[in-house]
C-alpha positions in Angstrom: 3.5 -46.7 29.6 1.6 -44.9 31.9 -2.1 -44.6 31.7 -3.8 -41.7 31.8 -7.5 -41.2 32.5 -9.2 -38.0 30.6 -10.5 -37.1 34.1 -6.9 -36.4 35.5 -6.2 -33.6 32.8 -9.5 -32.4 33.1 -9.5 -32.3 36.7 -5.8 -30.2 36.9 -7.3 -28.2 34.1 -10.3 -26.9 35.7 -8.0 -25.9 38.7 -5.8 -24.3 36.8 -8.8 -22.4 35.2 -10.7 -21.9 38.4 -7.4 -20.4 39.8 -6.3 -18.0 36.3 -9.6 -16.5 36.8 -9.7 -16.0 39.7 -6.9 -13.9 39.9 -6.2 -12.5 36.7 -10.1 -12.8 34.7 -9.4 -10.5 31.9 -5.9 -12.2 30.8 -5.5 -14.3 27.8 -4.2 -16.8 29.4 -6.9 -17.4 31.7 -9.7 -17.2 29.0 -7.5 -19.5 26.6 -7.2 -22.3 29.3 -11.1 -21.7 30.4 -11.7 -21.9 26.3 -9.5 -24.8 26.0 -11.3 -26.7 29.0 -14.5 -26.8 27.2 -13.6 -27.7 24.2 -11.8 -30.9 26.3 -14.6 -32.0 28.2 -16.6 -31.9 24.8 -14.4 -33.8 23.3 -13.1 -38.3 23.7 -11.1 -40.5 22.1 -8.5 -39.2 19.1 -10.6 -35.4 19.6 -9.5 -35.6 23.0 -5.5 -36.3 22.1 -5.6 -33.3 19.7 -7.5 -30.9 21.6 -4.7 -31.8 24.4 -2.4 -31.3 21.6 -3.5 -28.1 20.5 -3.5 -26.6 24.0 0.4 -27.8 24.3 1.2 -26.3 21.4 -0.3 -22.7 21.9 -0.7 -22.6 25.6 2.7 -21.9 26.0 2.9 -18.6 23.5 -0.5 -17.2 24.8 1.2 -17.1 28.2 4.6 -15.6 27.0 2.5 -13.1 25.3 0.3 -12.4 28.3 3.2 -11.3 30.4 1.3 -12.3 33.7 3.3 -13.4 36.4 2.2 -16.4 37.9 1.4 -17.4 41.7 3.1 -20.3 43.0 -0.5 -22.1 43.0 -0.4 -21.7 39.4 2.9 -22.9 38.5 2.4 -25.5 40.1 -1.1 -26.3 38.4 0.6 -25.6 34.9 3.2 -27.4 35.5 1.9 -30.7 36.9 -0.8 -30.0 33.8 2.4 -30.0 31.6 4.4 -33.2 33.0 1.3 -34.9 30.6 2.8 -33.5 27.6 5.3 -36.3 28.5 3.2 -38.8 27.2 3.6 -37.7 23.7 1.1 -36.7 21.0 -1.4 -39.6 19.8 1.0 -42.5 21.1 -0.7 -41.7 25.1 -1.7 -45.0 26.9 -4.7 -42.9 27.6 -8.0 -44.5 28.9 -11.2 -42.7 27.9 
């Protein structure tokens, strides 16, 4: 299983919140990713996994809801932010 390191979804989250704000500050989307990075970086151990949970699980509707259109920068960002999802819920071989 692959390991992950808290810092490597932190670090492609605060790009992809650097890069949401930049170009589209006053969108859901951007404030819900910029929201669920601080609550991530507060957060270790089995708060960590279900704080990463949680922003799976309604990350997805606050975008489809948002109806922004996204750049090819932040596809990209979402989606390699996304590929972690792989990992599964609470099961991760994540090192904190």
């Amino acid at each position: 299983m692959a390991h992950v390191k808290k810092e490597d979804i932190v670090g492609v989250m605060e790009k992809l919140a650097a890069v949401l704000t930049a170009n589209h500050s006053d969108s859901p989307t951007a404030k819900y990713v910029s929201e669920a990075l601080i609550d991530l970086r507060k957060s270790d151990g089995v708060a960590f996994t279900g704080a990463v949970q949680q922003f799976f699980d309604c990350a997805q509707v606050v975008r489809i809801s948002d109806h922004i259109v996204f750049t090819d920068e932040e596809t990209e960002l979402w989606d390699h932010l996304f590929a972690f999802k792989q990992l599964g819920n609470n099961l991760w071989g994540l090192s904190i």
